[in-house]
C-alpha atoms as one frame of an Amber mdcrd trajectory, in Angstrom:
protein
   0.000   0.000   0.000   1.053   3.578  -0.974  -0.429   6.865   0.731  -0.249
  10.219   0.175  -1.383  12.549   2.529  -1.989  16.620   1.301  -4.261  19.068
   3.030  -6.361  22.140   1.607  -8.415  25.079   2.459 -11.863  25.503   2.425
 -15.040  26.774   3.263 -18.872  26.133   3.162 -22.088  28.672   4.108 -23.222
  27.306   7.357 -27.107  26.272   7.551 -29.478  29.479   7.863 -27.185  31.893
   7.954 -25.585  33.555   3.837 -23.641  35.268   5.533 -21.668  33.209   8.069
 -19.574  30.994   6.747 -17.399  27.785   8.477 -13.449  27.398   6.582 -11.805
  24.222   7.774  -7.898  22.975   6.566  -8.872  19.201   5.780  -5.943  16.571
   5.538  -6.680  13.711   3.141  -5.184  10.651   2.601  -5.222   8.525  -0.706
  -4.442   5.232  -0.393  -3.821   3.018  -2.864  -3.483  -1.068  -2.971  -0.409
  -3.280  -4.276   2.409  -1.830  -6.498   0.223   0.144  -9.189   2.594   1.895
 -12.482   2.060   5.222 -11.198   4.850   6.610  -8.597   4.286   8.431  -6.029
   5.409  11.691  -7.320   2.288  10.850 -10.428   0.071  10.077  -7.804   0.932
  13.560  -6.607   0.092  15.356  -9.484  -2.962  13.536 -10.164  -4.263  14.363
  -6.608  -3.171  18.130  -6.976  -4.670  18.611 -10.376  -8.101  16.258 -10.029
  -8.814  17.427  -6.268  -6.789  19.888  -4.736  -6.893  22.115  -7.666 -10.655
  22.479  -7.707 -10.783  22.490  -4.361  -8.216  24.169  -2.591  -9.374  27.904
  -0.913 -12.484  28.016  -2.395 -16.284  27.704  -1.036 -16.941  24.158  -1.668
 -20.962  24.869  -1.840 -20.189  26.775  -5.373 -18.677  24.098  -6.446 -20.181
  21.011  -4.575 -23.923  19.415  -4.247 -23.626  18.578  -1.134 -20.542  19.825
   1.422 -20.790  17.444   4.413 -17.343  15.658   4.928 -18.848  12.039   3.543
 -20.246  14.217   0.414 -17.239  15.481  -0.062 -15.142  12.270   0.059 -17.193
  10.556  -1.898 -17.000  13.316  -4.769 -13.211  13.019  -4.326 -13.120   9.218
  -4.277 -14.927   9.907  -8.159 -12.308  12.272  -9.042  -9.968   9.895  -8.350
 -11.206   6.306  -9.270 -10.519   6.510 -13.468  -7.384   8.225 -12.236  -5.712
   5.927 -10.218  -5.390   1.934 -10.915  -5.509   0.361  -7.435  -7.354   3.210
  -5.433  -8.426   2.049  -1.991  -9.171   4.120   0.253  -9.803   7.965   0.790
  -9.977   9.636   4.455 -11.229  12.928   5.032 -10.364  14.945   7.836 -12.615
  18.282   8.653 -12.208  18.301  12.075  -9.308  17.597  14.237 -10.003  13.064
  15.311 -12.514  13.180  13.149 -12.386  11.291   9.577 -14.513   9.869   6.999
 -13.642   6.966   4.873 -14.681   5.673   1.668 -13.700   2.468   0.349 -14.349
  -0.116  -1.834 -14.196  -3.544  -2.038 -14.162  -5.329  -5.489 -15.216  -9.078
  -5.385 -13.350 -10.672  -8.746
C-alpha cells in the first residue's frame, strides 16, 4: 500500500445563515493497494490537479452538491477512481479526530 497525505483550504455557508460561513484545513489521505505503475510523485500530481486544484481555498458549496465531509469524500473518491489503478481508500479529515472513509471492495 502507498499513501499520500496533502491538506487544503476551504469553506462552506453554514445552515441558515448567507452570511456566516465555516473554513476548515482538511488533511486527506489517498491510499492506494499493491504496487500500481504510477509513482508516487504521479500520484501527486494527479491528486493536486483532479482534487486539490478544484478544491483548494475556495467555497466548496459553489462548487459542490452537497458539502458534508462524507459528500465530499465521496465526490473526491470519483475524481480519483478513473485516475488511479488500485485506489483504496480515501480519508477525510474536517475536524481535528474526526475522519470519513470511503472504500471499496471489489469481489473478482
Amino acid at each position: 500500500m502507498t499513501t499520500i497525505e496533502t491538506s487544503f483550504a476551504a469553506a462552506r455557508k453554514l445552515d441558515g445563515g448567507e452570511d456566516r460561513i465555516d473554513g476548515h484545513n482538511y488533511q486527506l489521505r489517498v491510499t492506494v493497494a499493491g504496487n500500481g505503475p504510477d509513482t508516487i510523485d504521479v500520484l501527486q500530481e494527479k491528486i493536486q490537479e483532479r482534487v486539490l486544484g478544484e478544491l483548494d481555498h475556495i467555497m466548496l458549496d459553489e462548487r459542490l452538491p452537497r458539502t458534508d465531509p462524507g459528500s465530499v469524500a465521496e465526490w473526491i473518491w470519483s475524481k480519483l477512481e478513473s485516475e488511479i489503478r488500485g485506489l483504496h481508500e480515501i480519508r477525510l479529515q474536517e475536524r481535528r479526530g474526526q475522519w470519513v472513509t470511503v472504500s471499496r471492495i471489489k469481489n473478482d
